[in-house]
N, C-alpha and C positions, 0 to 999 in steps of 0.2 A: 411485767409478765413477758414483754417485749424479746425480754435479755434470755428467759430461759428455751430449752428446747423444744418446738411446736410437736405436739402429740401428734397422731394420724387423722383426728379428728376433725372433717372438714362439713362448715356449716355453710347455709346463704340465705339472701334476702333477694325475691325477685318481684319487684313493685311495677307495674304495667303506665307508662307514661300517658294517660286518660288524664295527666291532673296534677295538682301539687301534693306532697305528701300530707296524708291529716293522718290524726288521731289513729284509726285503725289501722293503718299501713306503720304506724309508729310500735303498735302494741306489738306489732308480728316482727319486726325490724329487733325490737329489744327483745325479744323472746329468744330468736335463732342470734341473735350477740351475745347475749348472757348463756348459753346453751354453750355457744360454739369456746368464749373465753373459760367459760369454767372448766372446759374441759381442756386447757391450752393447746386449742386447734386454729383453725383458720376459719376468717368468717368473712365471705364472698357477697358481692352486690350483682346482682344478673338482671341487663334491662328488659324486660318481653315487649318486644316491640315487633311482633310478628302478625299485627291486624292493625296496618296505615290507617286504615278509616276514623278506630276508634281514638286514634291517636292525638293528643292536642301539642302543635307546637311549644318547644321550649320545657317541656315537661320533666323530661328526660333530668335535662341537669339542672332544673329546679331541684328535685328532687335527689341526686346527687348532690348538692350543697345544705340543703336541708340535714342532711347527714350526716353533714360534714360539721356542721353549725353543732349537732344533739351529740358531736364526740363519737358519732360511728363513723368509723374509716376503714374501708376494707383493705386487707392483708394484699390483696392481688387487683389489678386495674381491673374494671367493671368490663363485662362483656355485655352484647349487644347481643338478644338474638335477629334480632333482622340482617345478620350479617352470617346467619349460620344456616341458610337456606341450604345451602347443597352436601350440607351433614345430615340434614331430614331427607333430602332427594334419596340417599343413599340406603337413610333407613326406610325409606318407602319401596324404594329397589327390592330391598332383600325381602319386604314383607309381603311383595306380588311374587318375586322368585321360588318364595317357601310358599306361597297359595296360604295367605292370609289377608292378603286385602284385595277389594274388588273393586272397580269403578260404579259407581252408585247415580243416577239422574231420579231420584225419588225427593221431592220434595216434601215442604213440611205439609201441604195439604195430604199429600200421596199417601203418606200415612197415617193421618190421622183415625183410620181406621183401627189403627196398632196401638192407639194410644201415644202417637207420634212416635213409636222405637222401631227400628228397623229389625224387623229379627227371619236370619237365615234367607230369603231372597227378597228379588227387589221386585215394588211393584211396576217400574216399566224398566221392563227388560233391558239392558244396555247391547245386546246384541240384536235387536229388534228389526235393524234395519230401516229405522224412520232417522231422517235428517235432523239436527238438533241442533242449534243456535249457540247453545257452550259447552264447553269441557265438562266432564265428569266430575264429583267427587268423589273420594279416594275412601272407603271405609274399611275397617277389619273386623269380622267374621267374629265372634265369641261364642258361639257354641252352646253348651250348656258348664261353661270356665267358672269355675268360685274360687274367688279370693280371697285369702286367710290370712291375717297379718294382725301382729302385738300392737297397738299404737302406746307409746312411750307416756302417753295422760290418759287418753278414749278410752283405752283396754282393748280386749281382743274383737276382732272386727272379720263380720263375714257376708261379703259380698257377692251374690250371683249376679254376673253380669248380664244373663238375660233380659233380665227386669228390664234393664234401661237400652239393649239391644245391640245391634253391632255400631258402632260408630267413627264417627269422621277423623282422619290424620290426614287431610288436606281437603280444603275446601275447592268447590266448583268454580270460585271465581280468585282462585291462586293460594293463598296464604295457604300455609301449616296449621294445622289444629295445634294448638295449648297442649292437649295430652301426648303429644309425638313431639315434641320442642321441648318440653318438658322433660320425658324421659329422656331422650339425646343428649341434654344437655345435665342433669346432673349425673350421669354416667362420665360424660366428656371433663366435667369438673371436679369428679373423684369426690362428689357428695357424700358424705356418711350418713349424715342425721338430717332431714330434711322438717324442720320447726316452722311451720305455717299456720292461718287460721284455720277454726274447724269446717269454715264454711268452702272449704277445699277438700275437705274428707272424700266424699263422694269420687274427687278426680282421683284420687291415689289408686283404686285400683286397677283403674283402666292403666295408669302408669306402671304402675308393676306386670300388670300384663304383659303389656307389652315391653319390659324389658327380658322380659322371662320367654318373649317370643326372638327378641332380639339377641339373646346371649348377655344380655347385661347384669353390670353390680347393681344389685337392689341398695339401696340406704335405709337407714333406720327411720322411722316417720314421728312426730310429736305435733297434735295439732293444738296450737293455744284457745281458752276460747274467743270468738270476736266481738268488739266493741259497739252498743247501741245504743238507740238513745234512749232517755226515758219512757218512750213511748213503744220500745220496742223494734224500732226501724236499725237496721244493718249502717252502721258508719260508712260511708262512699262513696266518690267522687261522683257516681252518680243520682245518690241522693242528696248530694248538696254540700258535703260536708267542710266547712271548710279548715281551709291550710294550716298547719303548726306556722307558729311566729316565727321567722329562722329568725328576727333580730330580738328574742326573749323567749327559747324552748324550754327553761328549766320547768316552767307551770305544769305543762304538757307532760315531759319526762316525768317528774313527781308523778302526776296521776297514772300513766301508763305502768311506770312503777310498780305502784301501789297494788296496782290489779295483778301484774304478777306475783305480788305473793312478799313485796321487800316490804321488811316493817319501818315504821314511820321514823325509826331513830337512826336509820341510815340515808332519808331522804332531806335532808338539812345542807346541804352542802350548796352553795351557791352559782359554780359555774359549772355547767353540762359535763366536763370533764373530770371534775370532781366528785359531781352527784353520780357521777357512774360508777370510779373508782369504788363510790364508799358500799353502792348498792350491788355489785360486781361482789365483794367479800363476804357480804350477808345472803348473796343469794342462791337459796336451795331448791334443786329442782322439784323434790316433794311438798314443797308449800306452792304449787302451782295449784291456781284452779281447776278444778277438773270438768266446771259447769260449760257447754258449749257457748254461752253469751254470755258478757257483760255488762251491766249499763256503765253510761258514761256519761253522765249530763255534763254538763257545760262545754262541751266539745266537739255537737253536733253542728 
């Protein structure tokens, strides 16, 4: 597939370094691979590493060889966002210059009145005139915005963002919010289909929003559903989950496989590169689950 001419079609994977890759981060990985190859596009690894705290040494490129180990290899060298700060400065700029975001000192008690959402002003004033110990964070304004978009498995999907209220693209104590680094960056990376779990749904629209405040290319969305356990708990580093074998992923591969939709007589092949190859040929996007979870025993 190598040898022939890459469509326009550009996919990714962006796994947050909290951890080693498991099982859930696998299902989403093969999902936007198999998306991105079937359509002979390109298929992107993007590291979020935009909240140090959360971050666990060494994660990073565990999880980059874990990858590498399960036969995903990205088209183009991994990007970093902790190194893309002053592309969000930028989009923060424009989003105070157009009078869309405001400096916010409302904590989460502060509003818990609201039902913790921020909606339309702030409860302490940031113009106030009382001294304050830190920085502001940064939030943007939503209004009475509804967002309306196809998702490529969920179906049509419509969102008021009041509900959940104005919200943060830079926090009080430095970082970049997820949803402003988010859109920045697959606009920067000429994303077209953006294939993740569903348990990400919810952020998409704050993401399209604000590329539609930004002037940006929206991409297409596909959300897989997420892996859990028999008991019904969310796969995740931090509920425990632990690592794919990098020294024996085919176990793993099979079963993530399986859940998306490839049938059993292409999952025989014995090394990672193979078992992709053969499930790569069998694999159609309308035999995808459409159900938001999956279980996944043995891999919690």
């Amino acid at each position: 597939m190598r040898d022939r001419q890459r469509s326009s079609y550009r996919g990714r994977f962006a796994p947050s370094p909290t951890g080693d890759l498991h099982f859930g981060s696998l299902l989403a990985a093969l999902g936007s691979w198999l998306c991105a190859r079937r359509a002979n596009g390109a298929w992107l690894v993007r590291i979020d590493d935009i909240d140090p705290p959360r971050e666990v040494p060494g994660s990073a490129g565990s999880i980059l060889r874990t990858l590498r180990v399960c036969g995903l290899e990205p088209d183009e060298p991994p990007w970093h966002q902790g190194t893309r700060a002053p592309a969000y400065e930028d989009a923060l700029q424009r989003l105070r210059a157009d009078g869309y975001a405001f400096p916010c000192r409302c904590s989460r008690s502060d509003l818990a009145a609201n039902g913790g959402a921020h909606r339309g002003a702030c409860v302490v004033p940031h113009d106030s005139g009382t001294a304050f110990a830190r920085d502001p964070a940064w939030r943007v304004r939503v209004d009475d915005a509804v967002i309306v978009f196809e998702d490529g498995l969920q179906g049509l999907q419509r969102w008021p963002l009041a509900a959940d209220g104005d919200f943060v693209v830079k926090r009080a104590d430095g970082p970049f919010a997820y949803q402003l680094a988010c859109a920045v960056d697959d606009a920067a990376q000429g994303i077209t289909e953006v294939v993740r779990g569903a348990d990400l749904l919810d952020s998409t629209p704050r993401q399209i929003f604000l590329m539609r405040l930004l002037g940006l290319r929206e991409p297409a969305y596909l959300h897989l559903p997420v892996a859990v356990t028999a008991a019904g708990e969310k796969l995740s580093k931090s509920s425990g989950a632990r690592a794919i074998d990098a020294h024996g992923p085919a176990p793993a591969l099979r079963a993530a496989l399986a859940l998306l939709g490839i049938p059993a007589a292409a999952l025989r092949q014995p090394s990672p590169r193979t078992l992709l190859r053969d499930a790569l040929a069998a694999f159609e996007p309308a035999a995808l689950p459409h159900a938001r979870i999956l279980a996944a025993p043995g891999f919690s």
